[in-house]
C-alpha positions in Angstrom: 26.3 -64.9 -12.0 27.8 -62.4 -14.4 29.2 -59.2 -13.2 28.8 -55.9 -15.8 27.5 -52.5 -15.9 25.2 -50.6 -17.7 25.7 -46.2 -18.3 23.6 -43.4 -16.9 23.1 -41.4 -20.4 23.8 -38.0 -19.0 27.7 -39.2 -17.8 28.2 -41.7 -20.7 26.3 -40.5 -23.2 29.4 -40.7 -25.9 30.2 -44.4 -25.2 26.2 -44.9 -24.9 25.9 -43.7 -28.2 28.5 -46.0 -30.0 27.2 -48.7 -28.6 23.8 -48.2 -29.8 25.1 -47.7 -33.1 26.8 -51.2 -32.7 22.9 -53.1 -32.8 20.9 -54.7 -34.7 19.1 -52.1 -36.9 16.1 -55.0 -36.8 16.0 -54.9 -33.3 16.3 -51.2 -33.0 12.9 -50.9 -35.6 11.1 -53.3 -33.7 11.5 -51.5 -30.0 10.9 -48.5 -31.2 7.9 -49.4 -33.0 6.7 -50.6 -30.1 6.4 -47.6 -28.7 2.9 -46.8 -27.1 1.2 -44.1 -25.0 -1.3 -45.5 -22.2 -1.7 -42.4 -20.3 -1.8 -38.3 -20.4 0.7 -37.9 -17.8 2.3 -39.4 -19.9 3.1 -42.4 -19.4 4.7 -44.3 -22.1 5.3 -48.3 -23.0 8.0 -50.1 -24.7 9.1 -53.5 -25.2 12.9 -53.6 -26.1 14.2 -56.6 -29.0 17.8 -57.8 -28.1 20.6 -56.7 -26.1 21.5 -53.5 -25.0 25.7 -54.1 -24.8 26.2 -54.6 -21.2 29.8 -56.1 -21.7 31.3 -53.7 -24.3 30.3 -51.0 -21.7 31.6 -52.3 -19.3 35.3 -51.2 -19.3 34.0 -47.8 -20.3 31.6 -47.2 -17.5 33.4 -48.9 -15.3 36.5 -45.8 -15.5 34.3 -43.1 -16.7 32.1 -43.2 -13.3 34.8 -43.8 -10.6 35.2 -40.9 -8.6 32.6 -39.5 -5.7 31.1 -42.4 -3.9 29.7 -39.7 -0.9 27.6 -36.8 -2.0 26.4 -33.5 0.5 22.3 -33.7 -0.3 20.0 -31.3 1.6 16.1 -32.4 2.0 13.8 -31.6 -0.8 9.5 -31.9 -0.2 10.1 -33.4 -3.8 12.0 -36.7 -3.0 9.8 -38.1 -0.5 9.6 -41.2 -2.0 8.0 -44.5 -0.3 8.3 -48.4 -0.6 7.0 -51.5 1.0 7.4 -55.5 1.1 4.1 -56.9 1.9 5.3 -60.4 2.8 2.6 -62.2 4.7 0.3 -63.8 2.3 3.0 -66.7 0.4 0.6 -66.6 -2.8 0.8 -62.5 -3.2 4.3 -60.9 -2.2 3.8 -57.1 -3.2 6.7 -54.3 -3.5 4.6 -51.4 -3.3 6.5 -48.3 -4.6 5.9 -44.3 -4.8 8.3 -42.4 -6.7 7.9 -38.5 -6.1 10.1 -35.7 -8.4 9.3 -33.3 -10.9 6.5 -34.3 -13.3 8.4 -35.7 -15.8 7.2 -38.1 -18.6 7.5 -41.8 -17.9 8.2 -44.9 -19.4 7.6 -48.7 -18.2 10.1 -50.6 -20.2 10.1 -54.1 -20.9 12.9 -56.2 -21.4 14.8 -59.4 -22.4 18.7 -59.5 -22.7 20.0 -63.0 -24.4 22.2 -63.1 -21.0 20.0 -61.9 -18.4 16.9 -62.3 -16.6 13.7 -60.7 -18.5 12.4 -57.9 -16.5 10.2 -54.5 -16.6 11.4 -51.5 -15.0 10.2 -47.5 -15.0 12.1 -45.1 -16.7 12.1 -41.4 -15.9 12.5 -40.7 -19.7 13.6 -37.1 -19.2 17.4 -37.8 -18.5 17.4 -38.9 -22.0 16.3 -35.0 -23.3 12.8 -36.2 -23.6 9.6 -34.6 -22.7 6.2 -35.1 -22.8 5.2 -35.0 -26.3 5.3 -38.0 -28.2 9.0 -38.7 -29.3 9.5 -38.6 -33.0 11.0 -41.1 -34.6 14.5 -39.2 -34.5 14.1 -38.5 -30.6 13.1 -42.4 -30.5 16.4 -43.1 -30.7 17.1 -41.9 -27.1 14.6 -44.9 -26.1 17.4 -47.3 -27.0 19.1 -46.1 -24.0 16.0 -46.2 -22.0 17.8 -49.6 -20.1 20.5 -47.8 -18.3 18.0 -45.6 -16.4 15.5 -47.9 -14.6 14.4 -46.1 -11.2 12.5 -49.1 -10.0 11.7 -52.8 -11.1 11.3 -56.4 -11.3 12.6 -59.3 -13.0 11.2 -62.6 -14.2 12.8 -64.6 -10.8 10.5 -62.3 -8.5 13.3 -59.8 -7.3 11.9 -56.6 -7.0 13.7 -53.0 -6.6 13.1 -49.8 -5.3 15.4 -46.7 -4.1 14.9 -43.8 -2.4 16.9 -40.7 -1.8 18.9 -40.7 2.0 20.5 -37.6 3.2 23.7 -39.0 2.8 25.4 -42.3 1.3 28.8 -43.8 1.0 29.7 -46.9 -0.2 33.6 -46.8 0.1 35.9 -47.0 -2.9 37.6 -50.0 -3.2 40.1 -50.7 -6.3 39.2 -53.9 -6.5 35.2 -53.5 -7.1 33.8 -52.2 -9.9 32.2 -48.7 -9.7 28.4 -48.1 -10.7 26.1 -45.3 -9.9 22.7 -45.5 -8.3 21.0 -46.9 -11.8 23.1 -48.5 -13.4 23.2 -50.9 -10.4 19.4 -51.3 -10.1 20.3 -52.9 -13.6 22.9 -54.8 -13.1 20.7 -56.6 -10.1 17.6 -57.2 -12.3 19.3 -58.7 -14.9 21.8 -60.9 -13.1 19.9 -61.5 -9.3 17.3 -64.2 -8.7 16.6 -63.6 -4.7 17.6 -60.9 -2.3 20.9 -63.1 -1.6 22.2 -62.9 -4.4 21.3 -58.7 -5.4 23.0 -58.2 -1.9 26.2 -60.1 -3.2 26.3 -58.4 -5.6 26.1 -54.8 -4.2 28.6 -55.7 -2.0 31.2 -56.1 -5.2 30.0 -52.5 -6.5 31.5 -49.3 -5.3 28.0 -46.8 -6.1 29.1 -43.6 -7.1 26.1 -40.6 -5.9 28.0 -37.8 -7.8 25.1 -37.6 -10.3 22.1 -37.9 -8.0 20.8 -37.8 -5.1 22.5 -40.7 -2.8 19.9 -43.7 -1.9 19.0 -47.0 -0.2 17.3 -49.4 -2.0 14.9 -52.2 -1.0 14.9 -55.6 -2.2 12.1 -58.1 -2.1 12.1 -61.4 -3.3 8.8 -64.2 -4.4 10.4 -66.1 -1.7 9.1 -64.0 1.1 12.6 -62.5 1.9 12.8 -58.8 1.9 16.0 -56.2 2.8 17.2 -52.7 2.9 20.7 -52.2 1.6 22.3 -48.5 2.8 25.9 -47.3 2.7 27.5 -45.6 5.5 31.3 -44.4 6.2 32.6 -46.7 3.5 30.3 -49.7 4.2 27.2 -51.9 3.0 24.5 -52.3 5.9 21.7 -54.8 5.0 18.6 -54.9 7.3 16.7 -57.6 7.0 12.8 -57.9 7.5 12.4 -59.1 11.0 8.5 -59.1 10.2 6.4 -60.3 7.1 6.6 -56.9 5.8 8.9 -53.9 5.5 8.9 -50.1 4.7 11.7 -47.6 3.4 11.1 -43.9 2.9 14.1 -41.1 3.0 16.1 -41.4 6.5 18.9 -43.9 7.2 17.7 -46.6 8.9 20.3 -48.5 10.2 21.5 -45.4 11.7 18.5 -44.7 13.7 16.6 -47.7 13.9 13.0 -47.1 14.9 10.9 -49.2 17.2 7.9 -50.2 15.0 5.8 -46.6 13.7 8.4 -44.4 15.9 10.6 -42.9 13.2 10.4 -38.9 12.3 8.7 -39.7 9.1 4.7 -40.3 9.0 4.8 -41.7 5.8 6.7 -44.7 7.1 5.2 -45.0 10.4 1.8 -45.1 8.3 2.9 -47.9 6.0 4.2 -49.7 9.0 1.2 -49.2 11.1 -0.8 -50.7 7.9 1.0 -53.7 7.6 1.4 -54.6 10.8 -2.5 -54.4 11.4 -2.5 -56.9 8.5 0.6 -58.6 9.3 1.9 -58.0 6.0 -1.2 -59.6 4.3 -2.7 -56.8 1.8 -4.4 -57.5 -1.5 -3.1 -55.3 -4.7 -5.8 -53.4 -4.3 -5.0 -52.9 -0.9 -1.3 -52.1 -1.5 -2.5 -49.2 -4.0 -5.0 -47.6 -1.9 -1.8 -47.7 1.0 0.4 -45.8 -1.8 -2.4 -43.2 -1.9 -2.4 -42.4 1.3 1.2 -42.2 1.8 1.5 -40.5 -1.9 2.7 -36.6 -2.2 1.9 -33.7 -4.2 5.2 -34.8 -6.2 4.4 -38.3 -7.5 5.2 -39.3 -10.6 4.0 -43.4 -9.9 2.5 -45.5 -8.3 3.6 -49.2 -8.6 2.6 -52.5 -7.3 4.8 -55.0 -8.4 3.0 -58.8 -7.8 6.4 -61.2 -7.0 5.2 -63.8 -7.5 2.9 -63.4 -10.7 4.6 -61.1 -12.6 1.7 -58.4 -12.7 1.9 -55.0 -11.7 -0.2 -52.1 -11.2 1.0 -48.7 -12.2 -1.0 -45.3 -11.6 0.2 -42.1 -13.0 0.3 -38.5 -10.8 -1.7 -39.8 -8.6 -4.5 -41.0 -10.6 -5.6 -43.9 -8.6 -9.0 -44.4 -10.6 -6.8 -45.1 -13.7 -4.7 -48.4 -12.9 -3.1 -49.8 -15.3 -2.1 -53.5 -15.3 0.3 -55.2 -17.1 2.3 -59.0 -16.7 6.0 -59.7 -17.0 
């Protein structure tokens, strides 16, 4: 398992920049060309063609990021995002996912390093200056840093991600662990992580820095049926595990409150739980999307149903749920 780092564009963007200068102009042609738009939101796709320097970054990111690994964050109607394992039926393990901010453009990105798993992950395409107009083929450039940023995703082994903002996060700062912030590790886990083992290893050798962003927890879910919460509090990793064939995550700190079943403070996760549990974590796709509508927000950017096991997902844009759009790994 290879340990590395990827860059969030707005803090590295110098060393990003180099780097991307550094490919294969062949390669660069080819994912930009591939360039489409699927939806008015918009939402954007693109299939990236070699590697994006993960190891030549890595001394760079690694120095440029250390610092704040706690950040103050006051609660905002516009992060309310939601996610869900749906872990009962063996032959359809779904991480459902809404992701709720300003209505930025979008892109699902598709990728396949030489020394990493293949994997798809959305992009929130306006840290990298973009908008919603179609990017011209100067402003395509900005896509080749498009892998730093993924926001949620899944990989060709079945792990799927997801984060959501927390009130507060801290993961410590230890010398001796490399220092990533809250993207650049969802990266570093798709590319390198088969199961939810082996993504909780390795967020236990990162220090997370939340000076950028809001701080967050993440779930992990796994084709296996395995499915866990990672959160960082007063210097340390908690992992809850799913005691259940399914699991939810919104915006409060779990393991710091742990509620009995559908008795937390927030009714978008005592909804999703009450869901699943009537199911016991058995829902169709269809079902999973119709359970992200009714848990969805004024604020949501996506809809996602990733399929673990398949490699298909389902994506709906602002809350568009007549428009799915499906794709496979």
């Amino acid at each position: 398992m290879r340990k590395g780092t990827i860059a969030l564009a707005l803090v590295l963007v110098g060393a990003l920049v180099v780097a991307v200068q550094l490919r294969d102009p062949v390669d660069d042609w080819h994912t930009l060309a591939s360039l489409r738009k699927v939806d008015d939101h918009p939402l954007y796709v693109m299939r990236y063609y070699g590697d994006y320097d993960w190891d030549e970054e890595f001394t760079a990111a690694a120095s440029t990021t250390r610092g704040k690994t706690a950040s103050p964050w006051h609660s905002d109607s516009l992060w309310s995002c939601t996610c869900f394992a749906a872990l009962g039926d063996p032959q359809e393990i779904l991480l459902g996912r809404n992701f709720d901010w300003y209505p930025h453009a979008a892109l699902l990105l598709f990728t396949h390093p030489p020394n990493g798993y293949a994997s798809v992950s959305m992009v929130d395409i306006s840290y990298l200056g973009l908008g919603a107009k179609l990017p011209s083929w100067s402003e395509r450039r900005q896509l080749l840093l498009a892998p730093r940023l993924p926001f949620d995703g899944m990989n060709e082994r079945g792990l799927g991600v997801g984060m959501m903002a927390v009130p507060f996060a801290d993961s410590g700062r230890d010398p001796e662990r490399v220092t990533l912030d809250s993207l650049q590790v969802i990266r570093l886990l798709l590319d390198q992580a088969a199961d939810v083992e082996e993504a909780i290893a390795l967020l236990g050798g990162c220090n997370i820095d939340f000076g950028q962003g809001p701080p967050v927890h993440y779930l992990l879910v796994d084709a296996q049926g395995r499915s866990a919460v990672a959160e960082f509090v007063a210097g340390e990793m908690r992992v809850l595990w799913n005691s259940q064939p399914w699991q939810v995550a919104t915006n409060f700190v779990i393991s710091t409150a742990i509620p009995e079943g559908s008795t937390s403070e927030c009714w978008r996760y005592n909804f999703a739980y009450e869901t699943l549990a009537e199911r016991r974590g058995a829902v169709t796709a269809e079902e999973a999307m119709q359970l992200l509508d009714r848990v969805s927000q004024r604020s949501t950017i996506w809809s996602l149903v990733y399929h673990l096991c398949g490699g298909g997902l389902d994506v709906a844009m602002g809350r568009d749920y007549g428009a799915v759009y499906r794709y496979k790994l």
